[in-house]
Every structure is written in C-alpha cells, then in structure tokens.
N, CA, C and O atoms as a GROMACS GRO file, in nm:
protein
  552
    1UNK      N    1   9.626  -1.831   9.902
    1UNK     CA    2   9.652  -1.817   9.761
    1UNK      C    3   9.734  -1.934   9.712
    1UNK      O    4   9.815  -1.991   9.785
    2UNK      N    5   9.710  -1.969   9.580
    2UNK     CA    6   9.775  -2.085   9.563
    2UNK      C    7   9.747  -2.084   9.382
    2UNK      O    8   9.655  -2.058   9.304
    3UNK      N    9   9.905  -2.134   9.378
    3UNK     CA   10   9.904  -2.123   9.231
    3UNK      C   11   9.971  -2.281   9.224
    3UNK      O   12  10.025  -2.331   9.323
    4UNK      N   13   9.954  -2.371   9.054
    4UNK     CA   14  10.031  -2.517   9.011
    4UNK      C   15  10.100  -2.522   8.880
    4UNK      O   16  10.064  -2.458   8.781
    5UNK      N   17  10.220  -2.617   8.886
    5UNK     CA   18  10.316  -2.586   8.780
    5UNK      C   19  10.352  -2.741   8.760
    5UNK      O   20  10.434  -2.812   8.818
    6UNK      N   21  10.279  -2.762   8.677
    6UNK     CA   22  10.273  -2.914   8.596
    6UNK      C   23  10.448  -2.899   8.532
    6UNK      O   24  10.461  -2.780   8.500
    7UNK      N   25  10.548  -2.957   8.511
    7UNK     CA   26  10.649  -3.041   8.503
    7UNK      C   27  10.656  -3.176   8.479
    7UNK      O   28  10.556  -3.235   8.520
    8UNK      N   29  10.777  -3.279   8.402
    8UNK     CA   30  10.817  -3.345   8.358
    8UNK      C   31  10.952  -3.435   8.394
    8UNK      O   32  11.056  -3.385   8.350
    9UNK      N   33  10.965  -3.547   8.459
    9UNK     CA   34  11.092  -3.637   8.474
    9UNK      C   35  11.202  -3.594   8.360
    9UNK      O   36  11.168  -3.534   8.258
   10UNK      N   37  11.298  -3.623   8.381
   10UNK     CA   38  11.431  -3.633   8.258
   10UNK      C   39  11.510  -3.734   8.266
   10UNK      O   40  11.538  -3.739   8.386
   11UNK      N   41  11.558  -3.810   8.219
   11UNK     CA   42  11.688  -3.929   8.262
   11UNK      C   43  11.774  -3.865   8.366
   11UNK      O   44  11.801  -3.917   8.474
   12UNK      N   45  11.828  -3.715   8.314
   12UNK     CA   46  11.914  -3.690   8.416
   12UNK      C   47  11.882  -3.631   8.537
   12UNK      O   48  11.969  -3.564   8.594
   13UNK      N   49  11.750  -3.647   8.596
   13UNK     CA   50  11.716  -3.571   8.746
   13UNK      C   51  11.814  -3.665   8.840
   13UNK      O   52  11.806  -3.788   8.842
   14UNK      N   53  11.921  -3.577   8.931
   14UNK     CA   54  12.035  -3.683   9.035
   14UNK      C   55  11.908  -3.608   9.179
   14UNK      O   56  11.884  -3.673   9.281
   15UNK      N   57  11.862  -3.502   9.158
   15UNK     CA   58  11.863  -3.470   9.310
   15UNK      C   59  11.917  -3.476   9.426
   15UNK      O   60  11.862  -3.508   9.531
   16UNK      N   61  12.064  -3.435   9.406
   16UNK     CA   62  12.152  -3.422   9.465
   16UNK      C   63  12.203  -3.281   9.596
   16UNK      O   64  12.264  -3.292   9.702
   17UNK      N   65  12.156  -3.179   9.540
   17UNK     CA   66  12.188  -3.056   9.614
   17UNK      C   67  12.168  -3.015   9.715
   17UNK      O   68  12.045  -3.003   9.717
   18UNK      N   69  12.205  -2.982   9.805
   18UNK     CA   70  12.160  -2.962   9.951
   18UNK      C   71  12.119  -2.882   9.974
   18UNK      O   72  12.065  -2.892  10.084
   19UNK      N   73  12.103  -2.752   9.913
   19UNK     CA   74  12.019  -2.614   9.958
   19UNK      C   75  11.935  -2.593   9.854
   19UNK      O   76  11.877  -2.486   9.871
   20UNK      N   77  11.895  -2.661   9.729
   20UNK     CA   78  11.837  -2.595   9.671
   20UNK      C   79  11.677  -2.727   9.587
   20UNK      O   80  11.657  -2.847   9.601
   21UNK      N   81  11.629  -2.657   9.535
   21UNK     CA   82  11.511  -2.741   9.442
   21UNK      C   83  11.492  -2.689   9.314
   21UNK      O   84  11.516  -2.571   9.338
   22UNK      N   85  11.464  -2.693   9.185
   22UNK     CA   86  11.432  -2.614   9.094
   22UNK      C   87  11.392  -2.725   8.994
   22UNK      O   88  11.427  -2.835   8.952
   23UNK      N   89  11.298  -2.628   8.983
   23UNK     CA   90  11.245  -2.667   8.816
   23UNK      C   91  11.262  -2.593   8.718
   23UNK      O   92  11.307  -2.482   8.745
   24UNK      N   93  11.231  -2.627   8.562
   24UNK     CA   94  11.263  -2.574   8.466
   24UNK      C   95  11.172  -2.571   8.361
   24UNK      O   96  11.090  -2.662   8.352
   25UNK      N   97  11.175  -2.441   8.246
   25UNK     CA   98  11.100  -2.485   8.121
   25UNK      C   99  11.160  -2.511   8.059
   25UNK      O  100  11.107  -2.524   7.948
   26UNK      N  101  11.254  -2.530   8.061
   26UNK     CA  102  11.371  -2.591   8.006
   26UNK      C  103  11.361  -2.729   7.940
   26UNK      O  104  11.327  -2.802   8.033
   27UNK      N  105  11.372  -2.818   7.812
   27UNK     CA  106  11.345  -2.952   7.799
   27UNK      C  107  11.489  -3.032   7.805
   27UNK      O  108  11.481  -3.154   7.788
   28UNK      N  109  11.601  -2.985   7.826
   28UNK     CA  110  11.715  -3.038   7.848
   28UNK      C  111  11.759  -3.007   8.021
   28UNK      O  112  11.755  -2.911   8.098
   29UNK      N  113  11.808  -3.177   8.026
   29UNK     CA  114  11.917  -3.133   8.137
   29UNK      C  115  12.049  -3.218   8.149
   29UNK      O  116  12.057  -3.338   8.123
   30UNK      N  117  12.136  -3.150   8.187
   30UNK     CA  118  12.230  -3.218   8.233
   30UNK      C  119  12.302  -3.213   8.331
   30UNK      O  120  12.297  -3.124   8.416
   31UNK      N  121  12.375  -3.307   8.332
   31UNK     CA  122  12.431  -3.376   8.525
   31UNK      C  123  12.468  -3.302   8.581
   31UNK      O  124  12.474  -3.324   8.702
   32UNK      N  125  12.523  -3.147   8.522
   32UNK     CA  126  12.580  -3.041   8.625
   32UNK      C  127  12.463  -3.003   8.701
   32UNK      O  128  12.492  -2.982   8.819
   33UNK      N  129  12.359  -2.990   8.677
   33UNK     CA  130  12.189  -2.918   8.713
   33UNK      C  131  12.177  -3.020   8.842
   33UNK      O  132  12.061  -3.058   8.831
   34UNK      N  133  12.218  -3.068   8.928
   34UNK     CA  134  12.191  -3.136   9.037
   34UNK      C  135  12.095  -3.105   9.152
   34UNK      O  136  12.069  -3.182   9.244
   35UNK      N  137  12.044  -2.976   9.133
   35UNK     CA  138  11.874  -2.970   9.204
   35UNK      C  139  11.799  -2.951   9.136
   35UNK      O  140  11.704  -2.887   9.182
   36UNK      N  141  11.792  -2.992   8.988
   36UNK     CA  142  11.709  -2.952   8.933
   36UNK      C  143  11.612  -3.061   8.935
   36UNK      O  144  11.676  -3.166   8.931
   37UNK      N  145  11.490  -3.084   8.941
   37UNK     CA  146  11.383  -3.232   8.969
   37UNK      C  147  11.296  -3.231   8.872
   37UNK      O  148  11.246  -3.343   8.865
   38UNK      N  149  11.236  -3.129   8.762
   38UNK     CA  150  11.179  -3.102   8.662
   38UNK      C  151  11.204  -3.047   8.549
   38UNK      O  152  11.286  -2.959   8.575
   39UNK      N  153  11.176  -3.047   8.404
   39UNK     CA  154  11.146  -2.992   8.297
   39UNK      C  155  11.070  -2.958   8.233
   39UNK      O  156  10.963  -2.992   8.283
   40UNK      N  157  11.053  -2.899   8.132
   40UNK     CA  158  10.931  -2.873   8.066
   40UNK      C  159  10.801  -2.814   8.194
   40UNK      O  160  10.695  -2.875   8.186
   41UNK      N  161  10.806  -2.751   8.255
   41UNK     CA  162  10.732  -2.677   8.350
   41UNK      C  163  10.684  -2.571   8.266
   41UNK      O  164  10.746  -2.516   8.174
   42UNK      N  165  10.537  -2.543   8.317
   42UNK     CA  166  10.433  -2.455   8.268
   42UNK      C  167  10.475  -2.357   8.294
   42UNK      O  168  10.436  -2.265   8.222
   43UNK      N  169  10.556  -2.328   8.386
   43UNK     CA  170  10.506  -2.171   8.424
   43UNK      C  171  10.685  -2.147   8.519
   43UNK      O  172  10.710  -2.231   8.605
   44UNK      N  173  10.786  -2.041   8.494
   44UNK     CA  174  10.851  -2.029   8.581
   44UNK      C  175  10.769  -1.867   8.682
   44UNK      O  176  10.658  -1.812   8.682
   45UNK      N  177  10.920  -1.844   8.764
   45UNK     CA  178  10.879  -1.699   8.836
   45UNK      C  179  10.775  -1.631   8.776
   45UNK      O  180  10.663  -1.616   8.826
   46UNK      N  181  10.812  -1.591   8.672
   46UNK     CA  182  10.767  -1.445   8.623
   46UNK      C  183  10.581  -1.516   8.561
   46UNK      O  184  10.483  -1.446   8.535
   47UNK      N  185  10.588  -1.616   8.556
   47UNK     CA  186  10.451  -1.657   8.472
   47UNK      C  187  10.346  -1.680   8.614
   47UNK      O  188  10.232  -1.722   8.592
   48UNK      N  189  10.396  -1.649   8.770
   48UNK     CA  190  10.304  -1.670   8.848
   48UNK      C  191  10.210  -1.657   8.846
   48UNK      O  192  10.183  -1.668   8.727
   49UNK      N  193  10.068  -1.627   8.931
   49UNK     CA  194   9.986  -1.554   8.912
   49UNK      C  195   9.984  -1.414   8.999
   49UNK      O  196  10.034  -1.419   9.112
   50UNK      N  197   9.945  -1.326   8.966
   50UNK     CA  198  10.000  -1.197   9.020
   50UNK      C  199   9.932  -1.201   9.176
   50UNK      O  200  10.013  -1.139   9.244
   51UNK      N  201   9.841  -1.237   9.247
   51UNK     CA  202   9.823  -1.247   9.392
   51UNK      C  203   9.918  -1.291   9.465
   51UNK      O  204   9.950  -1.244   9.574
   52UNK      N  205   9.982  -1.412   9.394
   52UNK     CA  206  10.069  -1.491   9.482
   52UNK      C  207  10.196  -1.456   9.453
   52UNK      O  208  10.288  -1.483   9.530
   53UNK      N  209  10.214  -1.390   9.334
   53UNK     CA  210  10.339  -1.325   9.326
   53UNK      C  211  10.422  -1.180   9.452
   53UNK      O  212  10.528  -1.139   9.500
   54UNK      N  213  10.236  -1.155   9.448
   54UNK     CA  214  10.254  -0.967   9.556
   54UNK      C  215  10.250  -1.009   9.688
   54UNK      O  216  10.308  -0.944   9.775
   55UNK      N  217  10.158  -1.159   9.725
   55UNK     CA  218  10.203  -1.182   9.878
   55UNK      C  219  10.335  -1.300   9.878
   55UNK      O  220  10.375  -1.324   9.992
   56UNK      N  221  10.407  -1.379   9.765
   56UNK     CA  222  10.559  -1.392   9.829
   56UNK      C  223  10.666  -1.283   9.845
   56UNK      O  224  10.780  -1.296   9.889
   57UNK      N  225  10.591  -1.150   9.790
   57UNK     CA  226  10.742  -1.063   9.834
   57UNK      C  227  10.716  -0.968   9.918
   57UNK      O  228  10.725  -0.846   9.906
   58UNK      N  229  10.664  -1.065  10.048
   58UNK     CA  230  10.666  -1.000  10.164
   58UNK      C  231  10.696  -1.078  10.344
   58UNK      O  232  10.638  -1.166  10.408
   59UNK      N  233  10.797  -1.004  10.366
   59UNK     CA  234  10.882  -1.054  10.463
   59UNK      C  235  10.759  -1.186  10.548
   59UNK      O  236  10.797  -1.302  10.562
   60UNK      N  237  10.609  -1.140  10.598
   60UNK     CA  238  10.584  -1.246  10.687
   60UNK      C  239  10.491  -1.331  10.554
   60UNK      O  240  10.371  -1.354  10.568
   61UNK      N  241  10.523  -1.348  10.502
   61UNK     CA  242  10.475  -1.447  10.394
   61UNK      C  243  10.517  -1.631  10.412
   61UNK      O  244  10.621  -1.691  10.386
   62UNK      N  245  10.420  -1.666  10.451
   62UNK     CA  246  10.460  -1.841  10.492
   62UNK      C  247  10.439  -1.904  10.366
   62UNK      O  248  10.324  -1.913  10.324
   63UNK      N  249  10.554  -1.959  10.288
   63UNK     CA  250  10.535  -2.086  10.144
   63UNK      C  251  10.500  -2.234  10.218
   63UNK      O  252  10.550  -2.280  10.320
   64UNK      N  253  10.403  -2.288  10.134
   64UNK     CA  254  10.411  -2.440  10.153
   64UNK      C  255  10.428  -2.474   9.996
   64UNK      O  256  10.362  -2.435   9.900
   65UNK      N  257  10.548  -2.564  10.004
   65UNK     CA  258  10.532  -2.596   9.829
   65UNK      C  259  10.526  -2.768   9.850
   65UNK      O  260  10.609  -2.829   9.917
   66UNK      N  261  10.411  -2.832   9.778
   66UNK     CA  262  10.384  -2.930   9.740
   66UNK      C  263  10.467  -3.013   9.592
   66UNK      O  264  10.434  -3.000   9.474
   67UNK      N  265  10.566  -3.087   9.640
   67UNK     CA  266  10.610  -3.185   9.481
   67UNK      C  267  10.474  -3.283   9.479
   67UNK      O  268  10.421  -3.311   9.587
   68UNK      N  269  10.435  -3.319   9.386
   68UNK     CA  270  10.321  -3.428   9.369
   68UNK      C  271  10.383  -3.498   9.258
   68UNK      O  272  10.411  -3.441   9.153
   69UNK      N  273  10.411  -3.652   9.287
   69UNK     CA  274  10.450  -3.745   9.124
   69UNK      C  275  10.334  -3.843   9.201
   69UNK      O  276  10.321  -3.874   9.319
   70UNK      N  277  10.248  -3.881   9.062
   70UNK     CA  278  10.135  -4.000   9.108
   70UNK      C  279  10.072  -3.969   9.260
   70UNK      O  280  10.027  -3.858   9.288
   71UNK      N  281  10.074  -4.056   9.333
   71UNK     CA  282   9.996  -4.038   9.455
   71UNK      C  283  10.090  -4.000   9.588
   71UNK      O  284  10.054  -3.973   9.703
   72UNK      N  285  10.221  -4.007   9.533
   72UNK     CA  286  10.328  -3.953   9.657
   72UNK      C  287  10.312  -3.742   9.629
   72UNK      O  288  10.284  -3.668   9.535
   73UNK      N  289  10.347  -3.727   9.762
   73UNK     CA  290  10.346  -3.560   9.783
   73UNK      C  291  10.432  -3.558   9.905
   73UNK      O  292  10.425  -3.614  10.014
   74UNK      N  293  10.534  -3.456   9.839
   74UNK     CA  294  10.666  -3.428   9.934
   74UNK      C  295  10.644  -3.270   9.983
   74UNK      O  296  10.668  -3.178   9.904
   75UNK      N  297  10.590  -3.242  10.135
   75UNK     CA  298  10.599  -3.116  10.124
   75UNK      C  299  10.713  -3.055  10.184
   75UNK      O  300  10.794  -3.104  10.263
   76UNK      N  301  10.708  -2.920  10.127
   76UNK     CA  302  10.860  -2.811  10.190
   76UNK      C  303  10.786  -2.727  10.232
   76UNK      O  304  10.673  -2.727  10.185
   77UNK      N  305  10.819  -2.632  10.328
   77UNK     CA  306  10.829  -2.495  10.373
   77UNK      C  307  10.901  -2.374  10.376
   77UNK      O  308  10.992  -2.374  10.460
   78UNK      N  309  10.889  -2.286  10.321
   78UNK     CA  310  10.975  -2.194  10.346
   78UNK      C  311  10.896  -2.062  10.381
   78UNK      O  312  10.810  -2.062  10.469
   79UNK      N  313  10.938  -1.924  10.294
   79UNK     CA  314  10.952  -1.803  10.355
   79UNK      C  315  10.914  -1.674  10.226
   79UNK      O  316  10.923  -1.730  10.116
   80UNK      N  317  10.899  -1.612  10.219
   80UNK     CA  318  10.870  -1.510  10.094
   80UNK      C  319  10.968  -1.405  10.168
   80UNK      O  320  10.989  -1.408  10.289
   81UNK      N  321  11.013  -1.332  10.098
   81UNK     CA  322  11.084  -1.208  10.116
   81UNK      C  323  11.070  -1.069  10.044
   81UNK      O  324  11.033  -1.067   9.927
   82UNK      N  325  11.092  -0.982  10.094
   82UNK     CA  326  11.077  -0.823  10.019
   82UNK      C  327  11.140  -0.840   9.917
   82UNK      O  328  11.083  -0.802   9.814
   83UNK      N  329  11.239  -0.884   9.906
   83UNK     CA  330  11.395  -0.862   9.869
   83UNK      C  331  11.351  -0.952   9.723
   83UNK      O  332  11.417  -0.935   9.621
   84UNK      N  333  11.242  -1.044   9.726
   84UNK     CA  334  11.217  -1.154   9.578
   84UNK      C  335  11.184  -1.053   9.436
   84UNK      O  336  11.121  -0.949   9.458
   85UNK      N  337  11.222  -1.080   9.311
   85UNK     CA  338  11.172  -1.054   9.187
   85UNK      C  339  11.026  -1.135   9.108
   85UNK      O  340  10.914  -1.118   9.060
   86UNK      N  341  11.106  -1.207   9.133
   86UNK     CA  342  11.017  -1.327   9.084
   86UNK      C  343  11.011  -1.240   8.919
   86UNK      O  344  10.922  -1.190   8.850
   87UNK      N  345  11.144  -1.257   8.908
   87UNK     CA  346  11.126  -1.206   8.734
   87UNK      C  347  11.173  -1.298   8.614
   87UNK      O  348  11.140  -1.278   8.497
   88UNK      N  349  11.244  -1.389   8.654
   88UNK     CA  350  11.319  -1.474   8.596
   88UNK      C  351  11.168  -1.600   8.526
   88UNK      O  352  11.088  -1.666   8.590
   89UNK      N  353  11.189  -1.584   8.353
   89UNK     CA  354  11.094  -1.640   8.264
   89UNK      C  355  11.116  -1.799   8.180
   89UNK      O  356  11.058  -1.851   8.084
   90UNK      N  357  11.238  -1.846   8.279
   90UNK     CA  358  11.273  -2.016   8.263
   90UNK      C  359  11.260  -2.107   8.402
   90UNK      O  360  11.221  -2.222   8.388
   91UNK      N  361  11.293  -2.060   8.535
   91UNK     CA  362  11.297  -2.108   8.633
   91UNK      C  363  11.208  -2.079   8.752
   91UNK      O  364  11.145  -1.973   8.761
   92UNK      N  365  11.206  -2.168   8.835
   92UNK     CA  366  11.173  -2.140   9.011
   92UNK      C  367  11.254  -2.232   9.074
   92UNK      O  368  11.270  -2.353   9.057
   93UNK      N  369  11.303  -2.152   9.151
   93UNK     CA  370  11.419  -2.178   9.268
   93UNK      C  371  11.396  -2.190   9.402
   93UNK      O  372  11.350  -2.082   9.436
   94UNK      N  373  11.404  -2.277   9.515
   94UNK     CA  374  11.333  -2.239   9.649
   94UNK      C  375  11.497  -2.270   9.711
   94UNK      O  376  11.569  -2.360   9.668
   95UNK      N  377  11.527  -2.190   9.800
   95UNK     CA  378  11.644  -2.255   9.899
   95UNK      C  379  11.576  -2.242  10.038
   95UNK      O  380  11.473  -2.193  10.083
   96UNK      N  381  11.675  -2.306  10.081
   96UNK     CA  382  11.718  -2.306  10.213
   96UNK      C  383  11.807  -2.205  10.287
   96UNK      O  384  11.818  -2.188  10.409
   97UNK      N  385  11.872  -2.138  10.183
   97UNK     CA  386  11.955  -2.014  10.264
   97UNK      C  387  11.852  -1.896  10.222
   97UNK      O  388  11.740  -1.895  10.171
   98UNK      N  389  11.963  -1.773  10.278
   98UNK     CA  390  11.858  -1.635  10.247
   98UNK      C  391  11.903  -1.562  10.110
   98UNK      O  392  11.881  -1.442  10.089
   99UNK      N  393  11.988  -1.677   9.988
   99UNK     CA  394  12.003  -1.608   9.887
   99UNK      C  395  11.873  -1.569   9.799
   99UNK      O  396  11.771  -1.638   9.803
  100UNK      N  397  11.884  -1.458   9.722
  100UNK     CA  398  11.803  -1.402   9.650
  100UNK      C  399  11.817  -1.414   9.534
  100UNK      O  400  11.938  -1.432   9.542
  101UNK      N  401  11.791  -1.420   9.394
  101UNK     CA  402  11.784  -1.353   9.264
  101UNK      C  403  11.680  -1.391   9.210
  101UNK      O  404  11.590  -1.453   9.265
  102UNK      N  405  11.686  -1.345   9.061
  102UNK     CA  406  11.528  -1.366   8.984
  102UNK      C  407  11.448  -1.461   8.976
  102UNK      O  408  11.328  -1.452   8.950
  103UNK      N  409  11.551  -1.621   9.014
  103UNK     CA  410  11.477  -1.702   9.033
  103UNK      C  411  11.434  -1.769   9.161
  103UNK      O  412  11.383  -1.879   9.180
  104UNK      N  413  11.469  -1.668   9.247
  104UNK     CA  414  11.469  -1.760   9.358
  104UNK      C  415  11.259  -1.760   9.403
  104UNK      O  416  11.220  -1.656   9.349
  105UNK      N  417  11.196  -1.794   9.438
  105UNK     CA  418  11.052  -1.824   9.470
  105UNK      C  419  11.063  -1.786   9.642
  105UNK      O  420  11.030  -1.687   9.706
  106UNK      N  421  11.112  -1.890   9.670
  106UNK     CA  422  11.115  -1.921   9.866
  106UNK      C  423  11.253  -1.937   9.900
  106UNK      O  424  11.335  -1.995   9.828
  107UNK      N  425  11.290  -1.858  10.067
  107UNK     CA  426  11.382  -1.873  10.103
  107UNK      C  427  11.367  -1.902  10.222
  107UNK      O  428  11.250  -1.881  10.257
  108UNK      N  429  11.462  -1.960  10.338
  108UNK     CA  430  11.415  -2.053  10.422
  108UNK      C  431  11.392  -2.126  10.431
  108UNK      O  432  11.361  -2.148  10.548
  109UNK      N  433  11.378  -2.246  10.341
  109UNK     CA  434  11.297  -2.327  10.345
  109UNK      C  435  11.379  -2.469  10.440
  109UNK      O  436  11.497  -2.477  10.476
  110UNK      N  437  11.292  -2.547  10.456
  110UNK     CA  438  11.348  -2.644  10.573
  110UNK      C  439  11.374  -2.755  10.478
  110UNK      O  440  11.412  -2.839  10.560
  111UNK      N  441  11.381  -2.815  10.364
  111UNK     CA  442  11.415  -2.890  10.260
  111UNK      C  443  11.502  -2.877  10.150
  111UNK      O  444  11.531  -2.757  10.145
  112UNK      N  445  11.561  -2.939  10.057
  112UNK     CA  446  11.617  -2.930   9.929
  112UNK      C  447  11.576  -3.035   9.883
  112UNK      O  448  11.488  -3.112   9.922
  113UNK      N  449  11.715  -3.036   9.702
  113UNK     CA  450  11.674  -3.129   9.647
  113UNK      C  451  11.717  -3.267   9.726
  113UNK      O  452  11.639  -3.362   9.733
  114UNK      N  453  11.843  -3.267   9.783
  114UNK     CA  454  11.886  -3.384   9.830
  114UNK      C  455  11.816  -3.465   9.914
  114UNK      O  456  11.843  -3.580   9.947
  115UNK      N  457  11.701  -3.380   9.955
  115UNK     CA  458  11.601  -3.491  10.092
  115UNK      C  459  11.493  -3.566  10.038
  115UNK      O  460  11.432  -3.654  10.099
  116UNK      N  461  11.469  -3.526   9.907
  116UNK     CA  462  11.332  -3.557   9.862
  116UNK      C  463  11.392  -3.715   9.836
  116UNK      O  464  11.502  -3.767   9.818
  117UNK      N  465  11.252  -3.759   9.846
  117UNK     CA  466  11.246  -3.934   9.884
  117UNK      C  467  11.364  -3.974   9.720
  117UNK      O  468  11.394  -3.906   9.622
  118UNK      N  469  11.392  -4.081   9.753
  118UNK     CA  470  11.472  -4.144   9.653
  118UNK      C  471  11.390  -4.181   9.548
  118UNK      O  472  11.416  -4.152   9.432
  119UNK      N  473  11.257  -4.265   9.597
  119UNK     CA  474  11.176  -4.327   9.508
  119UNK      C  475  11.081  -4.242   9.477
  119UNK      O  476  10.971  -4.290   9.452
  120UNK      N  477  11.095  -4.133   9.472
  120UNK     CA  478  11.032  -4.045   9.429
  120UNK      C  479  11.125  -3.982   9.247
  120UNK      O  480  11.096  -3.979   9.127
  121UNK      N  481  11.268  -3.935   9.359
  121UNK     CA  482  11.373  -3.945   9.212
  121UNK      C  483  11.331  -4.000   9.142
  121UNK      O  484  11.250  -3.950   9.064
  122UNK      N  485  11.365  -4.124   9.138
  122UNK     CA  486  11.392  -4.240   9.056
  122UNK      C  487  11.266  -4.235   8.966
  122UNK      O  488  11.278  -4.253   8.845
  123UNK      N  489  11.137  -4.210   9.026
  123UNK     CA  490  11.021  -4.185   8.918
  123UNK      C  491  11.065  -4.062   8.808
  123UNK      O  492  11.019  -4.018   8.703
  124UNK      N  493  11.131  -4.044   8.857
  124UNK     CA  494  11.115  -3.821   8.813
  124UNK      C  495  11.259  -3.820   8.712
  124UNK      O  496  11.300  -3.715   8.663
  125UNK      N  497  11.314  -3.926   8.693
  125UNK     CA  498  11.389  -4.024   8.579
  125UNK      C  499  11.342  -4.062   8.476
  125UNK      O  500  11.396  -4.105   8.373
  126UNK      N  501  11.232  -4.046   8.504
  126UNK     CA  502  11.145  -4.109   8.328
  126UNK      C  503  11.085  -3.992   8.249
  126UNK      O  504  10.985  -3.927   8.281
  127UNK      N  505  11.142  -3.978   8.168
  127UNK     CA  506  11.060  -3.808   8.040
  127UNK      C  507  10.895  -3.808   8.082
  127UNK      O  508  10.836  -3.700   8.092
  128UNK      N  509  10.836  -3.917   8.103
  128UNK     CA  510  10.690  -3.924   8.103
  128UNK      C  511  10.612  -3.914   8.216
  128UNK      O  512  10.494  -3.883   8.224
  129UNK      N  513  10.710  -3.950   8.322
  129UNK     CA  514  10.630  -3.854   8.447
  129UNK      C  515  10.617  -3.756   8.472
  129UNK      O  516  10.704  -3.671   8.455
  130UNK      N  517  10.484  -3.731   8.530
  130UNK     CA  518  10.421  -3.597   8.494
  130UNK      C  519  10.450  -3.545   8.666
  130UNK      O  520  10.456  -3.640   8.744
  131UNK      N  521  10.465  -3.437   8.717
  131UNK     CA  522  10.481  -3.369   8.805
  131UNK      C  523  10.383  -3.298   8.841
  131UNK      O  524  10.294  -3.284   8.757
  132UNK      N  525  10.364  -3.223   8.992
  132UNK     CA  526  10.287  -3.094   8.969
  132UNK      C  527  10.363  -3.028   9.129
  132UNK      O  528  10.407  -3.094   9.223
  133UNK      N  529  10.359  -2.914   9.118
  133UNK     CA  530  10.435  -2.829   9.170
  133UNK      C  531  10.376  -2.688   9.247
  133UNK      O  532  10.390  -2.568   9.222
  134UNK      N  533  10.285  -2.784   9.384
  134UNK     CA  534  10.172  -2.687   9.403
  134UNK      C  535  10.237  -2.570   9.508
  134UNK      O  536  10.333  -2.612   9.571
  135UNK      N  537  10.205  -2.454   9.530
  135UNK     CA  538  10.272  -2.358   9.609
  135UNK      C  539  10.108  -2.293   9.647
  135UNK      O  540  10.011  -2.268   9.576
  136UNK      N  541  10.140  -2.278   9.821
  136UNK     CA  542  10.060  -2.196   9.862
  136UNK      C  543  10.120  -2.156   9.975
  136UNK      O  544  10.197  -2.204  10.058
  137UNK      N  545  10.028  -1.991   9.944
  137UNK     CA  546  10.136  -1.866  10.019
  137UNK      C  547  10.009  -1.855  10.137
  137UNK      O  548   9.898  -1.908  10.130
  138UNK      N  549  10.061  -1.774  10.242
  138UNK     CA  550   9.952  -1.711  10.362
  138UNK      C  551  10.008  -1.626  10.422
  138UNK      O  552   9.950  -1.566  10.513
   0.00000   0.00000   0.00000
C-alpha cells in the first residue's frame, strides 16, 4: 500500500533535529520548527488514504518513507503502531523514538531530520522546490 504527499522548500528548512522529520500544510515556518523539511503539503495524517491508514496502526506494520527533491531520494524506515491516530489535519511526523500522538505517522524509524543529505536541505530552502513524500506500508 502506498500513498504521496507533494510538499514545498521554505527559506527556513535548518533540518536540524535528531529524532524527528515532519512536514506541514502549513505555508509558514520558522527557525524554532527544526525538523520540519516541508510546507504547503497535500495531505497531513488524517487526509491519508484509509488502507494505509488501517495497516500503519498495526504493531507488525513495516514503513518505508521516500523524501524525493528532483532526482535525489532519501529513504527512511520505520514501524506502524496500534497505539497511532493518525488524526492530526496539519501534520505528519515520523520519529525515531516510540513517542506517539496525532501526528506522529512512523515510529522507529532508523533516520531523522538531521541525517538527511545537506544538499538535499539546501534545495528544500527554496519556496519553489517541489517535494514528494512517498510512504509505503507492508
């Protein structure tokens, strides 16, 4: 199953955070938001599609989430859990620890924002790069 969430660069993407990734529909950001890598995103939690929503909230649920800017693709891995909402209607959240709330998508995961390539950032700095934000569950 596999659902995509087209997103947008901002001046202020730092990709800084160590446990976390997120995007936003959000069209503002600022410097406190330090995992945040997108804006203007199509679709948070709650806008999933409902297949892939009912198999991430389940404990043996394997995430692969794909960042795509231009022809670079950064992948992560993580984990689905019982414990997910996936209710939250501005964000998706993936960590690396086993925290939970409405926005969280994937937990486990073996990445954050802080690993993703630099020159990848640095694209994801400009309002006009376009993102895509592929997730597939199994």
């Amino acid at each position: 199953m596999q659902d995509e969430i087209t997103f947008f660069g901002h001046p202020n993407v730092q990709s800084f955070h160590a446990r976390t990734v997120e995007i936003t529909k959000e069209e503002h950001l600022t410097l406190e938001g330090d995992c945040i890598i997108g804006v203007r995103a199509t679709k948070a939690c709650a806008d999933l599609d409902p297949a892939v929503r009912s198999r991430l909230m389940k404990n043996d649920s394997r995430v692969k989430i794909e960042i795509i800017v231009g022809n670079d693709v950064y992948p992560i891995t993580g984990n689905g859990d019982e414990r997910l909402t996936l209710k939250n209607t501005h964000d998706i959240v993936i960590r690396k620890t086993n925290f939970v709330c409405p926005r969280t998508l994937s937990v486990r995961c073996d990445r954050a924002s802080s690993d993703i390539p630099r020159k990848m950032v640095e694209e994801l700095r400009n309002p006009v790069t376009k993102g895509l934000f592929r997730i597939t569950v199994e």
